[in-house]
C-alpha positions in Angstrom: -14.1 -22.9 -17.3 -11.3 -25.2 -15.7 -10.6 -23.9 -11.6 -7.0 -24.0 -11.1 -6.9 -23.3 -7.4 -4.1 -20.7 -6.5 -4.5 -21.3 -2.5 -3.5 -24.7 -1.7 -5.2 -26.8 1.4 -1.5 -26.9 2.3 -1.5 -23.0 2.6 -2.7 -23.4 6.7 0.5 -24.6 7.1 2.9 -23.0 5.4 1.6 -19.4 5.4 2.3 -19.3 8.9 3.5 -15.6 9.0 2.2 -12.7 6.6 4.5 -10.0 5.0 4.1 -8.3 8.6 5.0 -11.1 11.0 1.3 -11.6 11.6 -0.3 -15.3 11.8 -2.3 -15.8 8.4 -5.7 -17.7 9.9 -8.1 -20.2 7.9 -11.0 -19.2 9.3 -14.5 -20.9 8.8 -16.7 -18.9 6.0 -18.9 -16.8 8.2 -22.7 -18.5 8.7 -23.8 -15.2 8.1 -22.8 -15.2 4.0 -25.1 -17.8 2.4 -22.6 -20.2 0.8 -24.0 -21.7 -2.5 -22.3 -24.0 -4.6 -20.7 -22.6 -7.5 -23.1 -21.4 -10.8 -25.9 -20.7 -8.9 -25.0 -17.1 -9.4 -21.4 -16.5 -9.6 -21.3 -17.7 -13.4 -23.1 -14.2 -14.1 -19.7 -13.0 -13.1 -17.3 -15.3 -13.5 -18.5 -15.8 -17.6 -17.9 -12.2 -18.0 -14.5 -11.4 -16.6 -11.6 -10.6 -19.3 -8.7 -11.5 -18.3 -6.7 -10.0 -21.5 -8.3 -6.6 -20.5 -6.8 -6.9 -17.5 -3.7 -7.9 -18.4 -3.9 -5.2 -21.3 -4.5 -2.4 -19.0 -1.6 -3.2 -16.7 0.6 -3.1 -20.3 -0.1 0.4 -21.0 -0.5 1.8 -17.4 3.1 0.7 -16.7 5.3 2.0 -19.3 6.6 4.6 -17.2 6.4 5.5 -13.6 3.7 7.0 -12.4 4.4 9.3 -9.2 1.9 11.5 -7.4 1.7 15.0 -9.0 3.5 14.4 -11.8 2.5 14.1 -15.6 2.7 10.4 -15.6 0.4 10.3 -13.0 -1.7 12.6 -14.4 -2.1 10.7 -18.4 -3.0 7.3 -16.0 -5.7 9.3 -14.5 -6.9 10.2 -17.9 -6.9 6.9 -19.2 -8.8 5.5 -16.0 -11.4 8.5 -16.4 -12.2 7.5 -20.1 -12.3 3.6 -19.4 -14.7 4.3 -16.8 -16.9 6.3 -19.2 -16.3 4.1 -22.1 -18.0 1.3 -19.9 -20.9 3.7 -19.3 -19.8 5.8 -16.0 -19.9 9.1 -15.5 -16.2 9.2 -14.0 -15.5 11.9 -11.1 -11.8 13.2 -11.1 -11.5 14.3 -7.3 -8.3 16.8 -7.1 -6.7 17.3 -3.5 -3.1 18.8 -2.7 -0.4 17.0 -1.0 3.1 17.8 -0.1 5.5 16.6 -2.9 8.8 15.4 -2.6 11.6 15.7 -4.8 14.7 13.4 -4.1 18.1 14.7 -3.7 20.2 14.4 -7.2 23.5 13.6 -4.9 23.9 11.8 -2.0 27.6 11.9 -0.7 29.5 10.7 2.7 33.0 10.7 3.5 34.9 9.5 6.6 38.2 11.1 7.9 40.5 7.8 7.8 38.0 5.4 7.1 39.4 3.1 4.1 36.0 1.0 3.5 33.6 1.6 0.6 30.3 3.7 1.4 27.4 3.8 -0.8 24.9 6.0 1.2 21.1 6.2 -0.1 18.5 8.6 0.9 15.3 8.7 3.3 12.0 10.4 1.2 11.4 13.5 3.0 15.2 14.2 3.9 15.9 18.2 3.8 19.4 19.1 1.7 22.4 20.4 3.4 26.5 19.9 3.3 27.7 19.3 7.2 30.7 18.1 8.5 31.5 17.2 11.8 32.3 14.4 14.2 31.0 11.2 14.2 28.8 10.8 17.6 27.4 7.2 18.6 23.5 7.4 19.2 22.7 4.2 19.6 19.1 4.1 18.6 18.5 7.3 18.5 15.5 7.2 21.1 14.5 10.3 23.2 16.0 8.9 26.1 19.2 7.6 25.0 19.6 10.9 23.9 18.8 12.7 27.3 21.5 14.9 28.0 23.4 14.5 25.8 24.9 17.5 23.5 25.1 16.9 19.5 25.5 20.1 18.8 27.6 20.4 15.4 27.8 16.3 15.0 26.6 13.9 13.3 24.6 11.3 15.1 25.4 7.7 13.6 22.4 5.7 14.5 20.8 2.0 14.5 17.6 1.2 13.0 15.0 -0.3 15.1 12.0 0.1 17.9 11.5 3.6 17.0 10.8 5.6 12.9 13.2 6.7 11.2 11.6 10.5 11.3 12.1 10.2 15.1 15.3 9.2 15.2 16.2 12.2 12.8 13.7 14.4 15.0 15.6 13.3 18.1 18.8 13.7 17.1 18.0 17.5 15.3 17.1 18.5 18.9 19.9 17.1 20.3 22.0 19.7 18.2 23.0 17.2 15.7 23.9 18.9 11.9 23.4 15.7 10.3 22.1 12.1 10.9 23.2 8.6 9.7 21.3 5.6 10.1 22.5 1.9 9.2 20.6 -0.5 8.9 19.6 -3.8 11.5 18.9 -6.4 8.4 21.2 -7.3 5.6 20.0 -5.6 2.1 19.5 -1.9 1.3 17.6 0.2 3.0 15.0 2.4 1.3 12.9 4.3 3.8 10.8 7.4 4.6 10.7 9.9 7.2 7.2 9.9 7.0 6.4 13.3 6.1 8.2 16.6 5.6 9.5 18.5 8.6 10.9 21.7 9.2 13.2 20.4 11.9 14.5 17.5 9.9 18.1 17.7 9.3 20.1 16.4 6.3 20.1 11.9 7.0 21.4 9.5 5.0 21.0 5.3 5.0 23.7 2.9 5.1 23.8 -0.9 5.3 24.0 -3.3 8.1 27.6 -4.2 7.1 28.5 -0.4 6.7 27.0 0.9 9.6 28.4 -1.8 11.8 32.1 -1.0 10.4 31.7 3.1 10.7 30.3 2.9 14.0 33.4 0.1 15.1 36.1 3.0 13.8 34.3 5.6 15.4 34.5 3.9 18.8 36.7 5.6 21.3 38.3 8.1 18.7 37.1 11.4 17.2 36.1 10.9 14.3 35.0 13.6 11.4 32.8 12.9 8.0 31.2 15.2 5.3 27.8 14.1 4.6 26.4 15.8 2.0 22.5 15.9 0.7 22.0 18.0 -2.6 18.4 18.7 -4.9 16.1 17.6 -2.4 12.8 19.6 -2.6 9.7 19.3 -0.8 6.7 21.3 -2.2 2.9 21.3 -3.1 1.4 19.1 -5.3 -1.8 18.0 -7.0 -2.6 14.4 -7.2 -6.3 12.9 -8.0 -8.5 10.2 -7.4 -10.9 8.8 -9.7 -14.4 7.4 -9.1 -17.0 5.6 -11.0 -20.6 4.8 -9.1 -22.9 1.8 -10.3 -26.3 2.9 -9.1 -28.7 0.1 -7.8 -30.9 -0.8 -10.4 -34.0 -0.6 -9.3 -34.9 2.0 -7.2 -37.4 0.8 -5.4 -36.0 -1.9 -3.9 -32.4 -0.2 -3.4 -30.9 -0.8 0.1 -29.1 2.5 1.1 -25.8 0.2 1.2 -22.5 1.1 -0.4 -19.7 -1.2 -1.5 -16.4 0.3 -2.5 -14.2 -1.3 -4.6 -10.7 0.8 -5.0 -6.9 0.7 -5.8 -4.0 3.1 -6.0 -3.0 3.9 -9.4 1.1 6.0 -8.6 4.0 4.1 -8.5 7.1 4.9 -6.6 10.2 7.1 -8.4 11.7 4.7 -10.8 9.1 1.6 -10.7 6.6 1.0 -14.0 4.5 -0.2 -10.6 3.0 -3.8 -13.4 2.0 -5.3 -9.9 2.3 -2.3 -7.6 -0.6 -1.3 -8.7 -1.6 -1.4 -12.2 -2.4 -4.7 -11.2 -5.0 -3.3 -8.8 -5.9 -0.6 -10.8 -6.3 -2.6 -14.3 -8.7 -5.1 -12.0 -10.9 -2.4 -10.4 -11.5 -1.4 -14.1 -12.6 -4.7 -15.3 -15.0 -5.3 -12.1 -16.8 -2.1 -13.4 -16.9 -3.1 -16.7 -18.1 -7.0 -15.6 -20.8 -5.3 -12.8 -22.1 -2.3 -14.9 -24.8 -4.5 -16.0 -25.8 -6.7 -13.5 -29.0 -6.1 -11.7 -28.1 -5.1 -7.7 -29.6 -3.5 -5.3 -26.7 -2.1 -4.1 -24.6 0.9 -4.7 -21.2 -0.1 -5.7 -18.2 2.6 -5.9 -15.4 1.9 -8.0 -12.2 4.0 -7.0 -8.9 4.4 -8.1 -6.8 6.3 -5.4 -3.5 8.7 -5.9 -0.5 9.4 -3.6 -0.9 5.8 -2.1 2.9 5.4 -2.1 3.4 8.8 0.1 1.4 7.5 3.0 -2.6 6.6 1.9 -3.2 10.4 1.0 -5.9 10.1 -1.6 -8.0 7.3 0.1 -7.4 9.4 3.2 -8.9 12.5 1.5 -12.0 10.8 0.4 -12.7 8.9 3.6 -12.3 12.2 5.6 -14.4 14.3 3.3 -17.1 12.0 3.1 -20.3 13.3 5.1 -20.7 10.7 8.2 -23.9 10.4 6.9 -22.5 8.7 3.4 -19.8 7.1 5.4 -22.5 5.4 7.3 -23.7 4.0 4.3 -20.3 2.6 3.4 -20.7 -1.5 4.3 -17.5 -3.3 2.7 -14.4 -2.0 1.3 -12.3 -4.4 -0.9 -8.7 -3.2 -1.7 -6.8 -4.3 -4.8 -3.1 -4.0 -4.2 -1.0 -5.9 -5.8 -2.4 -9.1 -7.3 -1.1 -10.0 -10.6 2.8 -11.3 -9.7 3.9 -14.1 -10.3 6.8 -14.2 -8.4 4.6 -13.2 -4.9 3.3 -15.9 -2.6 -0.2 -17.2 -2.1 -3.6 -15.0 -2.0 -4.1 -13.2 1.7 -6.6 -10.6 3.2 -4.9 -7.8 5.6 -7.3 -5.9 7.9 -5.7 -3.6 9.5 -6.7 -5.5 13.1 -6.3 -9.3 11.9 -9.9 -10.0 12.8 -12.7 -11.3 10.5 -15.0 -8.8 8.7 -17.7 -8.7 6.1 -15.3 -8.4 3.0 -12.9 -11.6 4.7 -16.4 -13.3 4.9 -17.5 -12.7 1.6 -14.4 -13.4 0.3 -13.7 -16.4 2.1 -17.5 -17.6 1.0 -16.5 -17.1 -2.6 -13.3 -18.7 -2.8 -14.9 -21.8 -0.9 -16.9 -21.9 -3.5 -14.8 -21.4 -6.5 -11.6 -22.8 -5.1 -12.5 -25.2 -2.6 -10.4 -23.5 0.4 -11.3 -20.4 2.2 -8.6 -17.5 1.3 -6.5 -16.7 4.5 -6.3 -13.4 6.6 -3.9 -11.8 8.4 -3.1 -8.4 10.4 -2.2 -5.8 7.9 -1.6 -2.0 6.8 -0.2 -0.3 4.4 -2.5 0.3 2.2 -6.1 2.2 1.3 -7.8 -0.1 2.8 -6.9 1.5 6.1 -8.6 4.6 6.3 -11.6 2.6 5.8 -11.1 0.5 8.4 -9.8 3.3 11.3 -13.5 5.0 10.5 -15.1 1.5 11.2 -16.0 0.3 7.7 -15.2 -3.5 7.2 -12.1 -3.2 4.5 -9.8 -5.1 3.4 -6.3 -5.4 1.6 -5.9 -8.2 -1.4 -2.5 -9.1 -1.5 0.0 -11.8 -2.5 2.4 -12.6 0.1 5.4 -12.9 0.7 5.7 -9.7 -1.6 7.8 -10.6 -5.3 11.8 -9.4 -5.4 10.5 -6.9 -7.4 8.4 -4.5 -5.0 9.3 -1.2 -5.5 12.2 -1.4 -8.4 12.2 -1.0 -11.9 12.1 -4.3 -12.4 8.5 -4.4 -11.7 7.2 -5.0 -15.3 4.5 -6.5 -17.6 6.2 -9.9 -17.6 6.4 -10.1 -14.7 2.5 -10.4 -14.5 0.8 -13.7 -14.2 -2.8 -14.0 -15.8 -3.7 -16.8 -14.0 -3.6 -14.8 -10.6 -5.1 -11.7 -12.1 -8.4 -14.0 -13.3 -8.1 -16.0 -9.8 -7.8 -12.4 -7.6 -10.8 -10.7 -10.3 -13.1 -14.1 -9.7 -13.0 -14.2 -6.3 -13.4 -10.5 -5.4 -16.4 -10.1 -7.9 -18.2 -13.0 -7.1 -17.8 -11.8 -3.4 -19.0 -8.3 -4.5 -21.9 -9.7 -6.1 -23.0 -12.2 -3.4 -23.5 -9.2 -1.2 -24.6 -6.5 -3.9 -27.4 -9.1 -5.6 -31.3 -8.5 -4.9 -31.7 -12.1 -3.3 -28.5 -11.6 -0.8 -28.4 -12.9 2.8 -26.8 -11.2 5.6 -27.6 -8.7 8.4 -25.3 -5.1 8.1 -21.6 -5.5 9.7 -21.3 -3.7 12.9 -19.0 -1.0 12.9 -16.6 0.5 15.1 -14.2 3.2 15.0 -10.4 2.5 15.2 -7.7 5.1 16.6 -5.1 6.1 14.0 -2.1 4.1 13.9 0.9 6.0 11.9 2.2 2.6 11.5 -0.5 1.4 9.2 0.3 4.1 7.0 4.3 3.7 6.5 6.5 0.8 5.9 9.6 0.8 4.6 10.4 -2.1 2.6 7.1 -3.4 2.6 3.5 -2.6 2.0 
């Protein structure tokens, strides 16, 4: 088979930042991985990768959207269950609640006097309500701007920046405000999250830069009074699933008590058909089972499809935190599939959610030496499953193409949109990598691992995984 390298040598020095402002690094393969030339055992895997199934899967996974907890998601769960078993699995459907969300059917805001268009979206997680009242200028809505200050009845016009946007809301609902406003700091739309759902939320609305920047210039030094109107939202429980498929070491008797997991998140986001975000991931963590079902390992390897990604990591979260510790000990690598078919993303990049080298960045980076001829980069990043792995000390990481295609999160995000030749490149790299750690002959001492504190940050981004 012919190698078309997708990382370029030239990649050190044009991938200076990632996605998340972080410096991508070339680091050396680890001397820890044995590095051996191409063939000597990655043909076993690289000979039996598909990339037509691949590409096959993402075709009927993203015909329509597929949010957590609802009956899209739910037929894509199916269809992951009996692939699995097709290939020989017995699939386990893991079911866990989560708190749905429901976005408002109108979103309406009108300004006494003010002649300018406004075209207010909503946050995910904002509560319904119809308030008027008077403009008030919050500035970034922080705690201590807000010291002293009485909103009571108004409605707090506020910058984005430094702080969340469900703290700003937060801040600004205990400030007495009725309703909150937030514009945005960038030019472009803004499409973000509270975080969560809240009792103490009030009704909020987005507005752009431009918009933001002209209401808050009329409000100045005048009174000021707007309607801001949030209708249909619901927040309420919901059932979402993930999916898992185990690969049993082949022989007992010489079976390690390791584990690798190899997982994705298979919901979209309201609107999306999710092609790259993440049938892509989803469509590739099915092939690797199919390609490894065979192959002789003496290693336990996990494949696992995740739901309610898009809402903040809940269904890797479940699994990581109702894992015994004494399983989660045995957990040695996590590779996360997010996003790797696009064609109109960047270059291949590893996130871990500190920016420092682990065992999947060294396998990886060991395998794409070898089948590419340049080391695949890593960078600090969250976002993604891979980070509840990683906060309970388990070497994970996120496989990504940055910077992110135009199409993230839209409905534009479609089969052909897809590139083959990254799906194969992504699926090579990521099983040879599996397999140089999960083969009986494979070199390496375990990882260390240490716990990380929970960062809320790794687990919500607003424009961007």
């Amino acid at each position: 088979m012919m190698k078309k390298p997708i990382v370029k040598i030239a990649l050190a020095a044009s991938l200076t930042f990632s996605a998340f402002g972080t410096q991508a690094v070339l680091a050396k393969p680890a001397e820890t991985v044995k590095n051996q030339p191409y063939k000597v055992f990655d043909q076993k895997i690289v000979n039996q990768i598909n990339v037509d199934n691949i590409y096959n899967n993402i075709d009927y996974l993203a015909k329509v959207p597929r949010v957590a907890g609802t009956e899209a998601e739910h037929d894509a769960v199916q269809f992951i269950k009996n692939t699995f078993k097709s290939y020989g699995y017995d699939a386990e459907v893991q079911e866990f609640t989560f708190t749905g969300y429901t976005p408002p059917s109108t979103t309406a805001l009108s300004v006494e006097g003010f002649t300018e268009n406004l075209n207010p979206s909503s946050f995910t997680y904002t509560v319904s309500g119809d308030v008027t009242g008077e403009i008030a200028l919050a500035g970034l809505g922080k705690k201590e701007e807000l010291a002293g200050v009485d909103l009571t009845g108004k409605i707090a016009l506020i910058k984005r920046g430094e702080i969340s946007f469900g703290e700003k809301v937060l801040n600004a609902a205990a400030a007495g405000a009725a309703g909150v406003i937030i514009y945005n700091n960038a030019d472009g739309a803004l499409n973000g999250t509270l975080g969560g759902a809240n009792d103490k939320y009030v009704p909020a609305v987005a507005l752009t830069k431009a918009e933001g920047e002209a209401l808050a210039a009329y409000a100045q030094g005048q009174p000021v009074n707007a309607s801001l109107k949030v209708e249909g939202a619901k927040i309420e429980e919901r059932k979402s699933h993930n999916v898992i498929a185990t690969k049993k070491p082949t022989n007992k008797k010489k079976a390690t008590n390791d584990v690798i997991v190899v997982g994705s998140h298979h919901d979209s986001v309201e609107l999306a058909p999710g092609a790259n975000d993440d049938a892509s991931g989803t469509a590739m963590t099915l092939e690797l089972a199919r390609v490894l079902k065979d192959v002789p390992t003496d290693t336990e390897i996990r494949f696992i499809t995740f739901g309610a990604e898009e809402l903040g990591l809940i269904g890797s979260t479940y699994y990581v935190d109702n894992l015994p510790q004494s399983d989660l000990n045995r957990i040695i690598a996590n590779f996360n599939l997010d996003m790797v078919g696009s064609k109109d993303a960047g270059d291949l990049v590893m996130n871990t959610i500190d920016g420092q080298p682990n065992l999947v960045t060294e396998l990886a980076q060991a395998s794409s030496q070898r089948l590419n001829g340049v080391p695949t980069p890593y960078a600090e990043g969250g976002r993604s499953d891979h980070v509840p792995f990683g906060e309970a000390g388990i070497p994970a990481a996120l496989f990504i193409h940055e910077p992110t295609e135009p199409w993230y999160h839209t409905p534009e995000d479609t089969i052909d949109k897809i590139s083959k030749e990254k799906l194969q490149d992504v699926a090579e790299i990521v099983g040879t990598a599996v397999y140089d750690r999960a083969r009986f002959d494979h070199m390496g001492p375990k990882p260390k691992k240490v716990k990380k504190a929970k960062n809320k940050e790794l687990y919500y981004n607003e424009n961007v995984k």
